[in-house]
N, C-alpha and C positions, 0 to 999 in steps of 0.2 A: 438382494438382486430382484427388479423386475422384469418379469418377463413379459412378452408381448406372441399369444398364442392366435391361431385361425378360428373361426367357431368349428367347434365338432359334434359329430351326432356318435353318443357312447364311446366317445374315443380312447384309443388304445393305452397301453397300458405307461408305455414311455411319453404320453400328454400326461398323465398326470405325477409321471418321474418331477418331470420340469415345474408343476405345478407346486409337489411336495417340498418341493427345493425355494421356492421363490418368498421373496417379504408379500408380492401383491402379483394377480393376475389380470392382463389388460387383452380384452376377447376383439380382435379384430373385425368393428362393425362396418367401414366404407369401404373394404377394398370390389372389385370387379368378381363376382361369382365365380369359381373355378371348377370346373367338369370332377367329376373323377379322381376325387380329394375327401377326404376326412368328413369335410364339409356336409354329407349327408349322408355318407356310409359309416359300416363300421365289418367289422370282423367278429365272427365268432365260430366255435366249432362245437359239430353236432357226431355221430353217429359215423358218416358221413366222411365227414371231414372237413376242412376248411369254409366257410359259408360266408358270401358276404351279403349284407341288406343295407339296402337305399332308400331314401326317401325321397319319393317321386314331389318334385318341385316346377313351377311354373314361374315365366318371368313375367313382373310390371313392366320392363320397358324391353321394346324388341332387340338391344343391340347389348352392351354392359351392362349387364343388369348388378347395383351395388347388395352385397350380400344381404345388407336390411330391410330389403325391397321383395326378396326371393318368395313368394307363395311356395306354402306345401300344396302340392294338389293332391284330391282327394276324389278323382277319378276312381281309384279301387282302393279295396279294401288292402290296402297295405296296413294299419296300424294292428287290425286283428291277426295279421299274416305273421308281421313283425312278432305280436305279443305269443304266436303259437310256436315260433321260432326259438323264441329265448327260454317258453318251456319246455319244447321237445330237448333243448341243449343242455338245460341246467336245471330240473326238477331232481333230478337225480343226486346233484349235487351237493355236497354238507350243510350250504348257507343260504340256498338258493327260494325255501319257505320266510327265511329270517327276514327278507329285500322285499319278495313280491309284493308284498300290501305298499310297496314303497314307490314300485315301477308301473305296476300294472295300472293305475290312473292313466297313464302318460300313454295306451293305448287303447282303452276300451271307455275312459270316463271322458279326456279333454280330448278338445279340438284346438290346436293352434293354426293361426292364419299364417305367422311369418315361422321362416326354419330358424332362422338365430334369436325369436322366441322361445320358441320350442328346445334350441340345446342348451341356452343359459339355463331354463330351469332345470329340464332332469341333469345338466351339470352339479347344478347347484345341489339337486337331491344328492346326487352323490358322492359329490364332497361330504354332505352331511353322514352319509352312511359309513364313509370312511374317517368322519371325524379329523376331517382336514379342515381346518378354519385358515382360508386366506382369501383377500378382496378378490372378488372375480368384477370387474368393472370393463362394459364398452366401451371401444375408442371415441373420441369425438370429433374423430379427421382421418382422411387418409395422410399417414406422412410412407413414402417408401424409405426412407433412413430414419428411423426414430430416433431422438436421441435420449438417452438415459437408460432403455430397455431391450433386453437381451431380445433378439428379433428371430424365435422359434416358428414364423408363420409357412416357411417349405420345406423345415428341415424335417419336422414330422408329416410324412405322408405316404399314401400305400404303397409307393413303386419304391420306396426307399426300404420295404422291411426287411428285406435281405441283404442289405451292403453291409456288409462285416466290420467294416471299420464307421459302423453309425455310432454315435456317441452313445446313443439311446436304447440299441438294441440288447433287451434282458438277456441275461444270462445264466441265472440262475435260475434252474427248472422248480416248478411246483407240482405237486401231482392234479391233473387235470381229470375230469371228470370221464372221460376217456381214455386214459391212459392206458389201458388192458387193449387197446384197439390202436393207436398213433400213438408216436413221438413225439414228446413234449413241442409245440408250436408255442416258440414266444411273441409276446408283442401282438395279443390280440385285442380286444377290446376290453376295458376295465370290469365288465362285468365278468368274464372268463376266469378274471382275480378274485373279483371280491366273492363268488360264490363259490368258490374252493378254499380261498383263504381266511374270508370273515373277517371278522376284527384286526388279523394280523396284516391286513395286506397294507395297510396305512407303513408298519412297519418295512415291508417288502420293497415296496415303491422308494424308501429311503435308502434301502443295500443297493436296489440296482443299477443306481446312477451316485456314483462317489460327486460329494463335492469339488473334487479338484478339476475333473472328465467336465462338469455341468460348465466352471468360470471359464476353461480352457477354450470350449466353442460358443461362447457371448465377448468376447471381447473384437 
C-alpha cells in the first residue's frame, strides 16, 4: 500500500502507524498551507502536561500560499525554545540521551528557509532512528483524488485525537516519562515514543494499527 501523508513537524505517533504500514510514503508538497494542522506543530508532554509547539512560519504569496513556498520565520528564538522544551520533557527519559546528538542539530546547529524542508529531514532522521526504511518521496502535483494511494492527508490531525472511533488512535499504553503525575496520553508526537520506548517502538507502531483497521479506511 501507498500512502499519501501531509508534511508534518514531529508528527504524532499514528503518522507513523501509517507509515510503518506502507510499501512507499508520498509527503504532500503542492497542496494550499492549512492553519492549525500537524503541518508545523506537534505534541508533547512535560511536567505540566499536555504542551503543544509550532513553528512560527511566513507566507511567499499573500493569499494560498502552497505548502513549498511556506518560510520558517525566525523572528524569535523558537528553535532554542523548541530545543529546551523537548529537554525539559524527555531528559529524564530511558532513551532520550541515545537521540539527542540526533535532534539537537535540527535546533541549535541548521537553519531551514522552507518548513517542508525542514520536516522531510528530521522525518527522515527519524525514520532512521526507528530503523524504518520506506521511500518518503514529495508529490509532484496537487491531485485532490489521487489515484493508487491511500489519501491520509486530514484524517491525521490535532482536532481528530479524541474521536474514539479514529482508526489511528493508540491504544495500547506505554509508560511515559511522566507517568507518576498523568494518565497515559496517547497519540502524542513520535518522539514521546521513541524516548520511552527506544528500539522497541518501530515494533509498537506495528501492534497499534492492525493491518486489517489500516486497508479498511484506504479504500
Amino acid at each position: 500500500m501507498d500512502v499519501l501523508l501531509s508534511t508534518a513537524y514531529l508528527p504524532p505517533v499514528e503518522y507513523f502507524a501509517a507509515m510503518a504500514q506502507a510499501d512507499s510514503v508520498h509527503v504532500e508538497a503542492h497542496e494550499h498551507y492549512r492553519k492549525q494542522s500537524y503541518r508545523n506543530r506537534c505534541v508533547l508532554l512535560n511536567v505540566s502536561g499536555v504542551l503543544e509547539l509550532s513553528v512560527p512560519v511566513s507566507k511567499t504569496l499573500p493569499n494560498h500560499c502552497p505548502v513549498r513556498d511556506m518560510r520558517i520565520a525566525y523572528r524569535e528564538s523558537w528553535q532554542r525554545n523548541h530545543w529546551k522544551s523537548l529537554e525539559t520533557s524527555y531528559s529524564t527519559s530511558p532513551y532520550f540521551l541515545y537521540y539527542r546528538d540526533y535532534l539537537e542539530p535540527f535546533y541549535l546547529s541548521h537553519k531551514y528557509a522552507f518548513l517542508l524542508d525542514f520536516n522531510m529531514e528530521l522525518t527522515q532522521t527519524i525514520c532512521r532512528l526507528l530503523r524504518l526504511s520506506v521511500p518518503l518521496l514529495p508529490t509532484v502535483a496537487y491531485e485532490a483524488r489521487p489515484d493508487g494511494l491511500a489519501d491520509l492527508r486530514e484524517r491525521i490531525h490535532p482536532k481528530r485525537r479524541a474521536e474514539a472511533d479514529y482508526p489511528f488512535r493508540v491504544v495500547e499504553p506505554y509508560t511515559q516519562v511522566f507517568s507518576d503525575k498523568h494518565a497515559f496520553v496517547p497519540n502524542l508526537s513520535i518522539v514521546d515514543l521513541l524516548c520511552s520506548q527506544g528500539p522497541d517502538s518501530l515494533a509498537y507502531l506495528r501492534r497499534c494499527c492492525a493491518s486489517s483497521v489500516f486497508l479498511q479506511i484506504t479504500v
